[in-house]
N, C-alpha and C positions, 0 to 999 in steps of 0.2 A: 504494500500500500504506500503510495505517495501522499504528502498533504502539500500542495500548495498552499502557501500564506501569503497575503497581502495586506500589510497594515496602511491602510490608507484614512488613519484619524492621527491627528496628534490633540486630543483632549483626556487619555488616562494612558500612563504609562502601563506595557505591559512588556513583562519579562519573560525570559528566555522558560522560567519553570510551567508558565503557563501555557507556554507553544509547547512544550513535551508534552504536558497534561493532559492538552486537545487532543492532539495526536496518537495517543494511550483511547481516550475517548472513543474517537472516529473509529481505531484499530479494533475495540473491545465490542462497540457495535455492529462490524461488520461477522465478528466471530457468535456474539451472540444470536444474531441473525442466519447463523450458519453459512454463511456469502463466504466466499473466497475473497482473500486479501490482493486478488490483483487489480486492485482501482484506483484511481487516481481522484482527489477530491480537493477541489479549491475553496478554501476557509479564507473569506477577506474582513476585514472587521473597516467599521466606517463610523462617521457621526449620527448623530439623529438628521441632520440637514441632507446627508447622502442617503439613506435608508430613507426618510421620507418620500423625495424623488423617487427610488425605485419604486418604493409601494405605491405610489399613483401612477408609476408611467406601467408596470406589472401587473397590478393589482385593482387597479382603477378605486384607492382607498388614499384619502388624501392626510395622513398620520403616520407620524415615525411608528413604529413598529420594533420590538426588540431585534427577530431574525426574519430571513425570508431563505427559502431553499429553491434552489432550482435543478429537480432532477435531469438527469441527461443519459442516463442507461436505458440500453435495450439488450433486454437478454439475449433475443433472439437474431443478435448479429455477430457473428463472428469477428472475434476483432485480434492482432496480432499480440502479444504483452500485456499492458495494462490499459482496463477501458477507464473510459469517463464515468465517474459515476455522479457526479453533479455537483454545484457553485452551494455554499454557505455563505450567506452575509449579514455580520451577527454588530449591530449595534452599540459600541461599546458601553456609549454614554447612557443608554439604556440599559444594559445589562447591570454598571455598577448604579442606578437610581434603584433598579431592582435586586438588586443585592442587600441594599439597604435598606427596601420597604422590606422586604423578607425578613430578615435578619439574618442573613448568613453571608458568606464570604465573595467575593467577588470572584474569585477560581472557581468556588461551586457554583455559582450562575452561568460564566462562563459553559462550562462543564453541563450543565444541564442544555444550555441550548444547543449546545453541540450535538449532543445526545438528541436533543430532539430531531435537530433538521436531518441525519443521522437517517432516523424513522423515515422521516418525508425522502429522504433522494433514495431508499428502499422500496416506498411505494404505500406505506403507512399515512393515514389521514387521522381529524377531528372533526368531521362534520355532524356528529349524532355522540351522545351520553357513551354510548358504549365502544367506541373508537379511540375518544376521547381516554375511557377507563384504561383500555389495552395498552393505546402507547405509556399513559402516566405509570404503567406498572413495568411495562420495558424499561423506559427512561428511570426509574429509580432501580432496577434491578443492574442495568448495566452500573448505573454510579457506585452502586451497591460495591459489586465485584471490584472496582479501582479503588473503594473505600471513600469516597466523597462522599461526607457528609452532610447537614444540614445545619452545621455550625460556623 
């Protein structure tokens, strides 16, 4: 598994333990998915002012947004090495306001959304109560296993 990163905010510093952290993430999702690790996944982090733009020119939703996922795999194509499996781009400014209405640490927010879009570039939704339930129980199970808390 590759992770592309692209930090394109400078509004919260983030450190080198953090990009491991995702990457343990991304990696632990794919396996607990049962997915083979030959994928390639671009995680870029942005302001609320960039992630708002995508979520209206995307989304047709005119609101920052913590993350947005964009999946880009197709099983059904043969591909040589590692395929695409899809873009992550995760808010930071939002992730750390949410870190703080939570009350938990900004790596574990970090780390959850990860996990989440994770689900979506797999093919996992939240449109209905009970989709919603499944991923929330992925999403804490994978943190689980890397040991991310909720502290």
């Amino acid at each position: 598994m590759e992770l592309v990163i692209d930090n394109r905010q400078d509004k919260v510093n983030i450190d080198d333990n953090i990009f491991t952290i995702l990457e343990k993430v991304a990696k632990e999702s794919l396996l607990y998915e049962g997915w083979d690790e030959d994928y390639e996944i671009s995680l870029s982090f942005v302001d609320n002012k960039e992630i708002k733009e995508l979520n209206k020119y995307y989304r047709g939703k005119d609101s920052v947004t913590d993350v947005l996922s964009f999946p880009m795999v197709d099983e059904d194509t043969p591909m040589m090495g590692e395929r695409i499996l899809g873009d992550i781009v995760i808010s930071v400014e939002k992730a750390l306001e949410q870190s703080k209405e939570y009350g938990h640490s900004f790596l574990r927010e970090m780390a959850f959304l990860t996990a989440h879009s994770m689900l979506h570039l797999m093919g996992y939704d939240h449109m209905n109560e009970d989709e919603e339930e499944e991923m929330q129980m992925k999403q804490e199970a994978i943190l689980s296993k890397l040991e991310i808390k909720r502290i």
